[in-house]
LOMI-995946 format. One record per residue (C-alpha): residue number from 1; y, z, x. Coordinates in steps of 0.1 Angstrom, whole numbers, plus 2048, in hexadecimal, padded with zeros to 3 digits. Each point is the difference from the previous one (the first is absolute). Layout:
N
<pt pos="NUM" y="Y" z="Z" x="X"/>
...
***
This chain:
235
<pt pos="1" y="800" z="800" x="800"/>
<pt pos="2" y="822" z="7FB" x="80B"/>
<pt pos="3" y="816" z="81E" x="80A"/>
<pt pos="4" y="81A" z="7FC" x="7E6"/>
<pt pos="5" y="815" z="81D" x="810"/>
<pt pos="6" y="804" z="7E8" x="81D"/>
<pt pos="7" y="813" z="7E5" x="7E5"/>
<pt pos="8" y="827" z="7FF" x="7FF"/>
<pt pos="9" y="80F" z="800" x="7DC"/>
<pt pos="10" y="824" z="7FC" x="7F8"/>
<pt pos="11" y="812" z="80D" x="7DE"/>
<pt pos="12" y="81A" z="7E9" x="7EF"/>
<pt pos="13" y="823" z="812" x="7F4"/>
<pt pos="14" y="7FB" z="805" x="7D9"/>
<pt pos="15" y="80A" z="7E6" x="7EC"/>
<pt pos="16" y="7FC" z="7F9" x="7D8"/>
<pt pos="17" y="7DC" z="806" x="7F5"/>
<pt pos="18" y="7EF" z="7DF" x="7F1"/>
<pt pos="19" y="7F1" z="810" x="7E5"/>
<pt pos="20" y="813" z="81F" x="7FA"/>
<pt pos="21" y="821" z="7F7" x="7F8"/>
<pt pos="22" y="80D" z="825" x="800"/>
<pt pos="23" y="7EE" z="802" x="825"/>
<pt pos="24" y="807" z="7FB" x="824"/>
<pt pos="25" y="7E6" z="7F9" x="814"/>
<pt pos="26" y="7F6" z="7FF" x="826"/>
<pt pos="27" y="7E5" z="7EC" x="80C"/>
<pt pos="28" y="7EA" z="805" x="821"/>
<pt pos="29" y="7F7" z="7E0" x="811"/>
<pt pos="30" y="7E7" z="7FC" x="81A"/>
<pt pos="31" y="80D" z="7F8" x="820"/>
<pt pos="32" y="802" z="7DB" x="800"/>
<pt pos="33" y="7F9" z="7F9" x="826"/>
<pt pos="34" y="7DE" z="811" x="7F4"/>
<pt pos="35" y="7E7" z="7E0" x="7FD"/>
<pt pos="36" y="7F7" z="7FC" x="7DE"/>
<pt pos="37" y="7DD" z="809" x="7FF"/>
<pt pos="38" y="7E2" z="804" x="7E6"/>
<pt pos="39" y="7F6" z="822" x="80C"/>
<pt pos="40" y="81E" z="80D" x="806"/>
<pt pos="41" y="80E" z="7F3" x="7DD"/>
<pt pos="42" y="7DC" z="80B" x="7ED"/>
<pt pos="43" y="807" z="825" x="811"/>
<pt pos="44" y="825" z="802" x="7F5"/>
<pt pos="45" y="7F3" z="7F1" x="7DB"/>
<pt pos="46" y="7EC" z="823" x="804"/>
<pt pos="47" y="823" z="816" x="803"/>
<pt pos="48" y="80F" z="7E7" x="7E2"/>
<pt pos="49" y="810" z="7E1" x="815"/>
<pt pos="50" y="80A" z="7E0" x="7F4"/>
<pt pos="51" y="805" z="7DE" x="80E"/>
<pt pos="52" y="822" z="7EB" x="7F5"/>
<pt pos="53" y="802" z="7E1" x="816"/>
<pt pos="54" y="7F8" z="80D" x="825"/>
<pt pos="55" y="80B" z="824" x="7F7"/>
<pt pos="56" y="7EB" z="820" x="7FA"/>
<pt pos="57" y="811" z="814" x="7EF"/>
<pt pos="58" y="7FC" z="827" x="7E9"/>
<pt pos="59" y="81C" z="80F" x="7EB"/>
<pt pos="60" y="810" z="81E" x="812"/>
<pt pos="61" y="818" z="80C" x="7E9"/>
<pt pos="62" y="80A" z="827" x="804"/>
<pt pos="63" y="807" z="807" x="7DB"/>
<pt pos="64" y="7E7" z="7E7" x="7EE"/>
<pt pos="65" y="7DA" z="7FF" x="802"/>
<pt pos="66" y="7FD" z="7EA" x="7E1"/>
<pt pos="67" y="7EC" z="7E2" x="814"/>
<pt pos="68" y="7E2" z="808" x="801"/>
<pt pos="69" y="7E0" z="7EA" x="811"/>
<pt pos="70" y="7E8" z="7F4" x="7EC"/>
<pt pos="71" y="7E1" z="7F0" x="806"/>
<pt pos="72" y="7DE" z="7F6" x="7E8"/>
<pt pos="73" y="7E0" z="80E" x="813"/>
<pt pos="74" y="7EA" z="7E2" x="7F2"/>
<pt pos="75" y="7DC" z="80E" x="800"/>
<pt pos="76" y="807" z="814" x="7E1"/>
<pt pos="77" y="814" z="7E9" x="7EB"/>
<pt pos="78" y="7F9" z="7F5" x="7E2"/>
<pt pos="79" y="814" z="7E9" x="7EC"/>
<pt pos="80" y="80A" z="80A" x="7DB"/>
<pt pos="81" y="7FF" z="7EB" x="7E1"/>
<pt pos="82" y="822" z="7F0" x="803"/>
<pt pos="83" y="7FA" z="7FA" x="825"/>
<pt pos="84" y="7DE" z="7EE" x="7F9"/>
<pt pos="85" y="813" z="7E7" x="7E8"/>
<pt pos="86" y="81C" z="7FA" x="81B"/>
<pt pos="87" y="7DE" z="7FC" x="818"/>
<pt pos="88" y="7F3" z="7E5" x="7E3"/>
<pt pos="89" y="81C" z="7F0" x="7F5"/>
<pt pos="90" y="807" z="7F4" x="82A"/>
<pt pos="91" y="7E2" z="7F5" x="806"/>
<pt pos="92" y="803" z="7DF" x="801"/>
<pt pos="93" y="816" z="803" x="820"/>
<pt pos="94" y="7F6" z="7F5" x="820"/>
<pt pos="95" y="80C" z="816" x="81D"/>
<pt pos="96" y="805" z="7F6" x="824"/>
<pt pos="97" y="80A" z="816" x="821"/>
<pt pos="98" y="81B" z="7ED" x="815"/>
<pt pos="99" y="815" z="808" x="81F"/>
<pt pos="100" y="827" z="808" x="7F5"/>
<pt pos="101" y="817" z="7E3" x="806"/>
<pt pos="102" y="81E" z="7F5" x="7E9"/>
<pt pos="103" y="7FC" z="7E5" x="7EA"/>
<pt pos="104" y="815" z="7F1" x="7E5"/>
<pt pos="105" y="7E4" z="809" x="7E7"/>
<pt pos="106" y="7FF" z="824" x="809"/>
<pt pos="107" y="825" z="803" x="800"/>
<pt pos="108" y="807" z="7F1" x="7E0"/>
<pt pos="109" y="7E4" z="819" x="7F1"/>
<pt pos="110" y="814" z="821" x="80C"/>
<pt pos="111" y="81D" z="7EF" x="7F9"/>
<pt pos="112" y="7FC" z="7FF" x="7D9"/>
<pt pos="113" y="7E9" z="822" x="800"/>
<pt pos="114" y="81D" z="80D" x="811"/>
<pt pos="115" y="81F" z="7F2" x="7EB"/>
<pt pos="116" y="7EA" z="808" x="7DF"/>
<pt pos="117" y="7EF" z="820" x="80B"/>
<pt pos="118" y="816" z="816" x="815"/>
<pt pos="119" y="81F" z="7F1" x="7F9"/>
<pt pos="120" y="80C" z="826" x="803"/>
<pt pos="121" y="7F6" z="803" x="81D"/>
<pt pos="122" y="80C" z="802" x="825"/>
<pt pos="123" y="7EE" z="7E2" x="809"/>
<pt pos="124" y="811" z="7E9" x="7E7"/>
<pt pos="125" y="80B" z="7E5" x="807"/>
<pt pos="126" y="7E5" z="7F2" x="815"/>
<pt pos="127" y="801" z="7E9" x="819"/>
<pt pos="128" y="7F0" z="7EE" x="81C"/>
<pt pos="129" y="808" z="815" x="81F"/>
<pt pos="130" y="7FB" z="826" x="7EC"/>
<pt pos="131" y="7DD" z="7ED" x="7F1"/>
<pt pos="132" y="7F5" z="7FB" x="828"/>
<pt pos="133" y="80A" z="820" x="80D"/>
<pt pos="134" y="7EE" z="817" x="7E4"/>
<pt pos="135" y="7E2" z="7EA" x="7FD"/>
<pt pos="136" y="7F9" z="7E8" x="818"/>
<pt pos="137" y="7F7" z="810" x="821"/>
<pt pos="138" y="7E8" z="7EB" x="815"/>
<pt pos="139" y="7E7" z="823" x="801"/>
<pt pos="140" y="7E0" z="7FD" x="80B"/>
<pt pos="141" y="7F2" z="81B" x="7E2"/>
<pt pos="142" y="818" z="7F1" x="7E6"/>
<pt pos="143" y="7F3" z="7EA" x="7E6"/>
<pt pos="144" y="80F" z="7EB" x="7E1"/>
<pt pos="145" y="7E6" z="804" x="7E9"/>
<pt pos="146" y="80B" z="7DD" x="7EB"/>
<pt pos="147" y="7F4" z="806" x="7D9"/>
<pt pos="148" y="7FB" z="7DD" x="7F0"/>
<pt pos="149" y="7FA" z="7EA" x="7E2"/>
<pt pos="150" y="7EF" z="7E5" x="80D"/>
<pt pos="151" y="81D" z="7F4" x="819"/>
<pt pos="152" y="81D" z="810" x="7EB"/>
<pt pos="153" y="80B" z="826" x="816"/>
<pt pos="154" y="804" z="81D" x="7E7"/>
<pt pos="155" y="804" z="81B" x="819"/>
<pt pos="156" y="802" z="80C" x="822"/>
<pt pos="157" y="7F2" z="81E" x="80B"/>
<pt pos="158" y="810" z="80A" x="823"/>
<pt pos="159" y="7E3" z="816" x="80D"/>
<pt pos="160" y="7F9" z="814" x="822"/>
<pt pos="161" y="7DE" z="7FC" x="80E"/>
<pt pos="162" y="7FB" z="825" x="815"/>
<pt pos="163" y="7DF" z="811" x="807"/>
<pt pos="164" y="805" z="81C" x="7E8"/>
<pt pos="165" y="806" z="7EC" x="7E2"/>
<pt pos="166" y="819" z="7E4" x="7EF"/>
<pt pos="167" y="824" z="804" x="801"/>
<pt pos="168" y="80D" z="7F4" x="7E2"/>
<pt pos="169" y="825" z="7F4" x="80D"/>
<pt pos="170" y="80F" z="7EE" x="7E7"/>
<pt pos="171" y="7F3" z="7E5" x="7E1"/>
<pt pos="172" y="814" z="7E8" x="7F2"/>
<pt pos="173" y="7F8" z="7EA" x="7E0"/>
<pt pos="174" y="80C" z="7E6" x="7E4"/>
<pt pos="175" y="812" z="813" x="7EB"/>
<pt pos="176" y="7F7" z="7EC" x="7E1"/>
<pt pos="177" y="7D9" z="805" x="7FF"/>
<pt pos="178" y="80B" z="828" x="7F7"/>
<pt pos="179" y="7E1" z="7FF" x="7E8"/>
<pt pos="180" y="7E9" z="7FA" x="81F"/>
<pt pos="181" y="80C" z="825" x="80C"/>
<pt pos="182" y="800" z="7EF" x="826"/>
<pt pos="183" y="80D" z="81F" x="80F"/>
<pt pos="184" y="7EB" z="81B" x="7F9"/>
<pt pos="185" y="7E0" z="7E2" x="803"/>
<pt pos="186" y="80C" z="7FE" x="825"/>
<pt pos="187" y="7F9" z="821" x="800"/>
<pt pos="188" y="7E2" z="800" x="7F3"/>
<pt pos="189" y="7F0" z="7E1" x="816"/>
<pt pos="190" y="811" z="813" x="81F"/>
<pt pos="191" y="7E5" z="822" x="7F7"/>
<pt pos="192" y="7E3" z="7E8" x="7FC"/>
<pt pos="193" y="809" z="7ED" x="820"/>
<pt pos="194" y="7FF" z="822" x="811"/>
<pt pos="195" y="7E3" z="80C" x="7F5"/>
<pt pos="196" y="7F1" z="7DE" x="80E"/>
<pt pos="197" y="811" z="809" x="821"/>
<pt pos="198" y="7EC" z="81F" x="800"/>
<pt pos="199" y="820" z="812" x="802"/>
<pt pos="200" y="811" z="81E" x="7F2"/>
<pt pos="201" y="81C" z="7FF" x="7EF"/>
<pt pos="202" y="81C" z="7E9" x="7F0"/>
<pt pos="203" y="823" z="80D" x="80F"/>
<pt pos="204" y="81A" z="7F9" x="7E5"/>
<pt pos="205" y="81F" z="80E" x="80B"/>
<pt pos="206" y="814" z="819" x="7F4"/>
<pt pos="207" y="7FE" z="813" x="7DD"/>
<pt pos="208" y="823" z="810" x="7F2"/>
<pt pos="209" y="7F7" z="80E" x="7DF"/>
<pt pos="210" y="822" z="7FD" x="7EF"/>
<pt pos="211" y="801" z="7DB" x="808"/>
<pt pos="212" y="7F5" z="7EB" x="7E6"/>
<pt pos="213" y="7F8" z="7E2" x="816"/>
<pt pos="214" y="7E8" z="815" x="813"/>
<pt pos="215" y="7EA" z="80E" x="7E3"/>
<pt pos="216" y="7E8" z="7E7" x="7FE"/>
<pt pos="217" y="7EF" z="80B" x="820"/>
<pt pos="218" y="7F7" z="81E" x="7F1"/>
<pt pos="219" y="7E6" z="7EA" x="7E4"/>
<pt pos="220" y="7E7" z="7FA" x="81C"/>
<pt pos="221" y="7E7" z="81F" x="807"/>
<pt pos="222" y="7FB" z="813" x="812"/>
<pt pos="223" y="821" z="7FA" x="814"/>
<pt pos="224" y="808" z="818" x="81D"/>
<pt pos="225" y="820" z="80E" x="808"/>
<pt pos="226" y="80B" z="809" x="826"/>
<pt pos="227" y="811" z="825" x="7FB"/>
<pt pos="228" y="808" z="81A" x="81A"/>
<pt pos="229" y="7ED" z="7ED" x="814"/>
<pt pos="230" y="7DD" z="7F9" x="7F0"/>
<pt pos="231" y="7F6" z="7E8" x="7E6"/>
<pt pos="232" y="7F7" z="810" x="7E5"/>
<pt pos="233" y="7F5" z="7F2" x="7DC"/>
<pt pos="234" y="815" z="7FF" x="7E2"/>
<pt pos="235" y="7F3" z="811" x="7E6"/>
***
């Protein structure tokens, strides 16, 4: 294992939080002159890291402890009746692993799921260079998982290869097949693709349980929680 005491980490200044309006927030980043590497990222998923672009990165805020990790051990889950008809209803989806890259076809996908999705949000509007710095890093444990019908792309799900588990980064999708439920079926395809793997866990980012964008992490079971310093699950 790698002696993560021996890793450099540097602390933003606070600045707005992104999903607490009321918040500020101060992030830890992992030193960036640190090589970005599987074990090193799998062992810092353990202590509730996350990747955005080429950055690991934890929340670090002194008054706030609202972000939570979260991650799906997959041996013991067992999809419920709603989930089993989002499981049936895709099924006629082909899915294929790719190396990132930026293509018009991608873009134009996060574009609309952006403009039509998150519109609120700080990542709107989209564009080209913001779409390549978040998502398409040339990682050799990232994949696009590239959901399809037939040729036509109905989502994107940005996913981290590690030896612990999948890291669920980031999914994008067409905004106008809503009654396919494309989100939380990335989800879904990401635990059965680790349980393939013969790996542990899905790591899906961070829970805040008075944001309402964030809920839907909590339908998938049993879902862990990282808190004063183990994961524990929620009951």
């Amino acid at each position: 294992m790698t002696e993560l005491a021996r890793l450099k980490f540097y602390a933003t200044q606070a600045h707005p939080c992104s999903y607490l309006p009321t918040e500020q927030a101060t992030t830890l980043f992992l030193d960036p002159s640190q090589p970005m590497d599987a074990q090193v990222y799998a062992e810092l998923s353990e202590v509730g890291f996350r990747r955005s672009g080429d950055h690991l990165y934890r929340p670090h805020c002194q008054k706030c402890s609202a972000c939570v990790p979260a991650r799906l051990p997959v041996a013991d889950f067992k999809p419920n009746r709603q989930q089993r008809r989002i499981l049936s209803r895709n099924a006629d989806l082909q899915v294929r692993a790719v190396r990132p890259a930026f293509s018009e076809e991608y873009y134009d996908l996060y574009a609309r799921y952006i403009e039509q999705r998150h519109a609120d949000g700080d990542m709107y509007p989209p564009n080209r260079e913001q779409f390549s710095t978040f998502l398409v890093r040339d990682l050799p444990f990232s994949r696009f998982y590239e959901f399809r019908l037939g040729g036509r792309l109905l989502a994107v799900a940005v996913t981290d290869v590690l030896p612990n588990g999948l890291s669920a980064v980031y999914t994008f999708y067409d905004p106008d097949e809503e009654h396919r439920s494309l989100g939380r079926f990335a989800i879904l395809w990401q635990i059965a693709e680790t349980a393939r793997l013969g790996l542990h866990a899905v790591y899906l980012g961070y829970w805040i349980k008075n944001c309402r964008k964030m809920n839907y992490k909590t339908q998938y079971r049993p879902i862990e929680l990282f808190v004063n310093q183990h994961w524990a699950i929620l009951t």
